[in-house]
N, C-alpha and C positions, 0 to 999 in steps of 0.2 A: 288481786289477780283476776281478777271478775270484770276490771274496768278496763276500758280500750286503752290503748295506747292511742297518746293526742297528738303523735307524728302520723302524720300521713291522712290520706281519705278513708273515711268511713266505708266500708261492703257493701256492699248493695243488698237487698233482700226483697224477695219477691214476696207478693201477696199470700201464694200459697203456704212459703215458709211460714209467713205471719198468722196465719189459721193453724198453720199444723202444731206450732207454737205454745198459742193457747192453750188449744185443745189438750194437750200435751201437758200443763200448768194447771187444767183444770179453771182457767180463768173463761168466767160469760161471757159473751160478746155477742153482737148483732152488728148485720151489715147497714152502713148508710150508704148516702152518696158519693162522696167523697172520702170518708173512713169507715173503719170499725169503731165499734163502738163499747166500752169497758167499765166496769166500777173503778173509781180509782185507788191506786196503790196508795197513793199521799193523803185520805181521809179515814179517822177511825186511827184505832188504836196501833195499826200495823200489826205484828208479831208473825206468827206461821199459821192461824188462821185462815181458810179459802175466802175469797173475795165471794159475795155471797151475790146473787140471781136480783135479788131484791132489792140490794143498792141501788145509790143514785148512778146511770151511767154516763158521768162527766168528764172520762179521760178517751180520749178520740186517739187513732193510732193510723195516718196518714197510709192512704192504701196503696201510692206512687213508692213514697221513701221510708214509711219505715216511722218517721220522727212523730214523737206524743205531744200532746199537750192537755194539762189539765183543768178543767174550766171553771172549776169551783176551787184550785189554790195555786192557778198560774204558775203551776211546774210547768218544765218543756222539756227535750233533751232528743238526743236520735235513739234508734233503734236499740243501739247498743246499750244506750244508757239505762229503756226499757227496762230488755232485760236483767243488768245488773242489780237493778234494783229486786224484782221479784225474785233472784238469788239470796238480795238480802233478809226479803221476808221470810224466805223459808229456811232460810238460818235463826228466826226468830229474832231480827234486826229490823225498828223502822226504820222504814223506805226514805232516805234524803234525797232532795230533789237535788238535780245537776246543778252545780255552782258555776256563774260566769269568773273569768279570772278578775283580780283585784281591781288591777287597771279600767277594764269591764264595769266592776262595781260602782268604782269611783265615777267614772265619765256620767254615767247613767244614775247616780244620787247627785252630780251636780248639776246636770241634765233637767232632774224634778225640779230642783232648787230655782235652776236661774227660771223656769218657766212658771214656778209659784210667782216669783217676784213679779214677771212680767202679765200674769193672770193679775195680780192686787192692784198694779198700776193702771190696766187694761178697763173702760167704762163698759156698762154695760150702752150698745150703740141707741138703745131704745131711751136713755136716759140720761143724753149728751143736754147740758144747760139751752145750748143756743141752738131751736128748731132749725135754723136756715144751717148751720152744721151738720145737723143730721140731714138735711135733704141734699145739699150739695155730697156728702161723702155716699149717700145709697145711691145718687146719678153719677158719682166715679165710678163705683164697681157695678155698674148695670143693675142694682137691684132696686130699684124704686117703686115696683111694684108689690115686692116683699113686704109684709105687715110686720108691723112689731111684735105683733102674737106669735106668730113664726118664728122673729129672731130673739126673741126671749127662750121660746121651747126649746131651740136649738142650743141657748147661751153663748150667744154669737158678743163679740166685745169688740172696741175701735182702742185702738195703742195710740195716743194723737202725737207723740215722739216721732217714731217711725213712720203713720201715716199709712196703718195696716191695720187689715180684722182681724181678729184673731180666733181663732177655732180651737176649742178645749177637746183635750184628749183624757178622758176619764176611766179610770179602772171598771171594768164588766162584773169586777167580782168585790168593791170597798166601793166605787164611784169617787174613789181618789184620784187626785190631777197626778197624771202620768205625763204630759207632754203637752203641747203644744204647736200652732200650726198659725202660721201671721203669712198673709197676701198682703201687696201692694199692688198697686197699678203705676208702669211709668208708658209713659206718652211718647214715642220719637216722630213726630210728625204729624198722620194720623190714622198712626199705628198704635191701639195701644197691647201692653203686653201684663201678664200677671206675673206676679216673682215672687216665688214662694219660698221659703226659709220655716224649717224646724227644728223643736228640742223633744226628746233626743234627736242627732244627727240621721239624714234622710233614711239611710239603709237600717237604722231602728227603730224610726218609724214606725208603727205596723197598727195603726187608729183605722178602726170603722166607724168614720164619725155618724153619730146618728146613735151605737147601737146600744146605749144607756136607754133609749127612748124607746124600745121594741120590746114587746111583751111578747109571753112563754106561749102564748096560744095563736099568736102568727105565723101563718103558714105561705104567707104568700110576700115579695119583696122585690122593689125597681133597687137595683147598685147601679152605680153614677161615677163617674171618675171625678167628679170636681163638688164640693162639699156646695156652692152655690145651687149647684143642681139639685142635691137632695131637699134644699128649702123649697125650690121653687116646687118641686113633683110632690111634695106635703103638702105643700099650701094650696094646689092648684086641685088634686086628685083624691086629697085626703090619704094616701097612698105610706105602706110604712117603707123607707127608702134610707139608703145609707150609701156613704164615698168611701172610695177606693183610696189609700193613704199618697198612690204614689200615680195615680190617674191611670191613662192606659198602660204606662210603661211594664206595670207587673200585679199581680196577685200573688203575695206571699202567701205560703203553703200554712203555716200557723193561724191563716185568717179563718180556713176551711171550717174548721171546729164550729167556727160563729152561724157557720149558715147553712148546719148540714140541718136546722129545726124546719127549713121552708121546703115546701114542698113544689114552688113555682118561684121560679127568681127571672123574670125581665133584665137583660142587659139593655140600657141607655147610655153610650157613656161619651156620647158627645156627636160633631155631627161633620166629619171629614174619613178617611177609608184608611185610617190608621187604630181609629177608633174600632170600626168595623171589620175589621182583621182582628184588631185588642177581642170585642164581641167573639167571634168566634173560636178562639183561642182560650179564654176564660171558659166557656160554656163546653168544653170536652172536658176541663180541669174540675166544674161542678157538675158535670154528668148530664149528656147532653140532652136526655129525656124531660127533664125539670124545668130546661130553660129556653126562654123566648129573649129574640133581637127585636130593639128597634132600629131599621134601617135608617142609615141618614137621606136625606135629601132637603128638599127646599120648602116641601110642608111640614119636615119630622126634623127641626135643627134642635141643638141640646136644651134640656128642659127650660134654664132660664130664660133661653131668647123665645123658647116656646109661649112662656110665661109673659112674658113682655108682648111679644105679639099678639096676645089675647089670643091663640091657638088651643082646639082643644084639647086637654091635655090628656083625660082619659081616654077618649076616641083613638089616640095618638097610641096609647096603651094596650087598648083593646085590637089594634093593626098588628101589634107587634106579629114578628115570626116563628114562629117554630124552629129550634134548632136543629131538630131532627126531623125533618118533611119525610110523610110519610109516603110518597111518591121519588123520594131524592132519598138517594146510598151512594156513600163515598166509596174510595177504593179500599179500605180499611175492612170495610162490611165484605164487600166481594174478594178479596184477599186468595181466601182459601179456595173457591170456586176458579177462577183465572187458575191457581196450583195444577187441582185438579184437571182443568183443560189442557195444560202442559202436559204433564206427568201422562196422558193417555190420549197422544197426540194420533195413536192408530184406533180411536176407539170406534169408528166407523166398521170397521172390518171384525168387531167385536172383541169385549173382555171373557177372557174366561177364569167361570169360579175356580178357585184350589183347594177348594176343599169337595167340590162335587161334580167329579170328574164323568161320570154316567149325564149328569144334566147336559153339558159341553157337549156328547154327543146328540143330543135331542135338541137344544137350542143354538148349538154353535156358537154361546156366549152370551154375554148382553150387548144387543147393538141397537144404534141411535135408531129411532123412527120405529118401534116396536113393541107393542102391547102383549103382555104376555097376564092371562087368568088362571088362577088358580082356584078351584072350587073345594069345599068339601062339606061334611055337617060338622056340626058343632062339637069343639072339644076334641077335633081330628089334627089337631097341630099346625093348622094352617098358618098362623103367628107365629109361632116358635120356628118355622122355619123360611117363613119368609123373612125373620130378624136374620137369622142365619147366611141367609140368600144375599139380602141387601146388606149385611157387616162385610160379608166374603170380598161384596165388591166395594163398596167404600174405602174398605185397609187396600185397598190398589189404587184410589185416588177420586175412584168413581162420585162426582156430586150423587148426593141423595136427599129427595127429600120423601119427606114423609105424610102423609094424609089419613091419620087413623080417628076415624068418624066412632070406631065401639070403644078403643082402650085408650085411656086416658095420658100425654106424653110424659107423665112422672113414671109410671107403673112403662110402659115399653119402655124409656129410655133406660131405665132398670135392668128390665131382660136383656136388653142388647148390651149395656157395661158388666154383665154378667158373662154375658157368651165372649164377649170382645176380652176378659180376664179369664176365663176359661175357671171358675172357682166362687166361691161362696164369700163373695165381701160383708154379708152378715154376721159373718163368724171371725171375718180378721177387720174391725172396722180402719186398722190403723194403716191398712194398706189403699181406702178408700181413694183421697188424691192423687196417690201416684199413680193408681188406673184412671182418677177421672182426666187428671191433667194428660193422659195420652189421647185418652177418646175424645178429649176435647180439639185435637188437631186434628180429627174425620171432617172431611167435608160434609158433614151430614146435618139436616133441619128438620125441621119438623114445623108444619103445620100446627096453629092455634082452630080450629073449628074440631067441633065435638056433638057428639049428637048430631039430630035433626037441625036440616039448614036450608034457608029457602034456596030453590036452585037457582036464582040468580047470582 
């Protein structure tokens, strides 16, 4: 009775649910980029046990939708599934991971199969008998500049049936062949095109290729829509890089877990304004602070041709963009600010406080174009009520920002989510998000400088 019902769509849940949740569970968690982050249910002995601080935290819990996956026993499941599980531990039941249905199973064990057979029949391309084979197949698919050293690390193979590479999809957590990924090139004129074919079928797909090859203490990575590109940005930059299963077209949400370890992720992913829409669009989904674009143009084309062109490829690297310019804010950032200027369309003629209706007579309100000082000595509550002053007008729409050079904006943003609750959230913590998530809709900022600051 604990499991969804598999008619219909799954609820939606918000982030905050998903904190309040835990918390709630008693389960650890720390924020990343794109998830939280958990011990998992599916390691260890299960029973009714709390999941313990000190674990490994391997199960990632998607901060958009809700959906887990586990990265040390390749559980997955939605939200729902989650928490059924944790239902079951604390019935003192191990946690079963979500089972796909039979059909599901079968496709996906014939899936490994037919892609074993075609991995054994597949050469490896570095150790094709007849050299002028191997040179003519690396000047079909443009890689002629790739070393063998390269396409060995990768375990790049030639199918000579087909007349395609073939790209191994290897388990993260056994390094078992999972899948597979075979290119050809057909010519119509002198046009040519790549034509890509996978096992499993393209929508289960979901290979980072490369990321067998990335170690625990990297923190930094170029992603690439096309697996030829991740050879070339290796070989050229030294650089740890990995491709996207389905090029620009998508970033499955399961992939997330793999790349929340980097702390800087360059998008490359090719070098036309579809790619760079893809760029931009990826880099809100990995959290746009972390991540740099490479702009396409005519010295920045995708890594291979980069490659090929003897262009430099770090330099190229080192150009990338910032995805968040610190001089450029979208409408998203200003949002609530445009609100506020609606919502207090007379605010020339002044806002008046409601809660300090003596002031309204001395200042007539707050209005645009007007400094107002307040002085006193120390420990005369000069904070406390000018929190009060500026909450009074904020909850009317009023933009506020803030510039507090003595008190630090953890300790005021405190007193003001105190005044703005009117009560003691030290004493009820459980009531904490439902006041933060209101105060959070105040148009109100706060300044980063503290202390002493040059006056420029």
């Amino acid at each position: 009775d604990v499991l969804p019902s598999p008619d219909g769509p799954a609820p939606s849940v918000s982030i905050t649910e998903i904190r309040q949740y835990l918390r709630a569970q008693d389960i650890p968690f720390h924020d990343g980029y794109s998830c939280l982050h958990t011990p998992s249910l599916f390691v260890g002995d299960g029973g009714d046990q709390p999941l313990s601080a000190n674990a490994p935290f391997t199960l990632f819990i998607d901060k958009t939708t809700g959906s887990f996956l586990c990265t040390a026993t390749l559980a997955e499941g939605t939200w729902q599934d989650f928490q059924a599980n944790v239902e079951m531990r604390l019935r003192g039941i191990s946690p079963i991971p979500p089972a796909r249905s039979e059909e599901m199973e079968e496709e996906m064990r014939q899936a490994r199969e037919d892609a074993r057979c075609i991995w054994e029949r597949a050469l490896p391309l570095w150790e094709l008998l007849d050299e002028k084979e191997t040179k003519e197949i690396k000047a079909l698919f443009g890689i002629s500049q790739v070393t063998n050293a390269t396409l060995k690390r990768f375990g790049v193979r030639y199918l000579r049936t087909a007349r395609s590479l073939v790209f191994p999809w290897f388990s993260p957590q056994d390094a078992t062949l999972k899948g597979l990924k075979l290119v050809r090139v057909e010519k119509n004129g002198g046009t040519i095109t790549y034509v890509e074919e996978t096992l499993p079928r393209f929508d289960s797909y979901r290979n980072l290729f490369g990321l067998p090859l990335i170690g625990r203490r990297d923190t930094e990575l170029v992603l690439t829509g096309w697996e030829l590109d991740a050879l070339a940005l290796h070989q050229a930059a030294g650089v740890a890089s990995l491709a996207l299963p389905r090029g620009t077209s998508y970033l499955p949400p399961t992939l997330l877990p793999y790349l929340e370890q980097f702390k800087r992720i360059t998008l490359w992913l090719g070098e036309d304004l579809r790619s760079w829409e893809a760029a931009k669009l990826f880099a809100r989904k990995l959290s746009l602070k972390r991540c740099s674009l490479v702009r396409p143009g005519n010295l920045q084309p995708r890594p291979l041709e980069a490659l090929n062109q003897g262009l430099n490829v770090t330099k190229i690297l080192r150009s990338a963009l910032l995805a968040s310019h610190k001089s450029i804010v979208s409408f998203r950032q200003l949002r609530e600010e445009v609100f506020g200027e609606l919502v207090n369309t007379e605010q020339v003629s002044g806002v008046k406080w409601t809660r300090f209706p003596e002031l309204n007579k001395l200042l007539k309100g707050h209005r645009r174009g007007e400094l107002t000082i307040f002085t006193g000595p120390t420990g005369s509550g000069k904070t406390t009520f000018i929190s009060e002053y500026a909450l009074d007008l904020c909850m009317q729409g009023v933009c506020t920002l803030w510039g507090s050079f003595e008190i630090n904006n953890v300790r005021l943003a405190k007193i003001m989510l105190t005044q703005f609750a009117g009560r003691r959230l030290e004493d009820q913590l459980e009531l904490y998000d439902e006041w933060a998530d209101r105060f959070e809709e105040l148009p109100l900022y706060f300044m980063t400088f503290h202390g002493q600051q040059n006056i420029k």
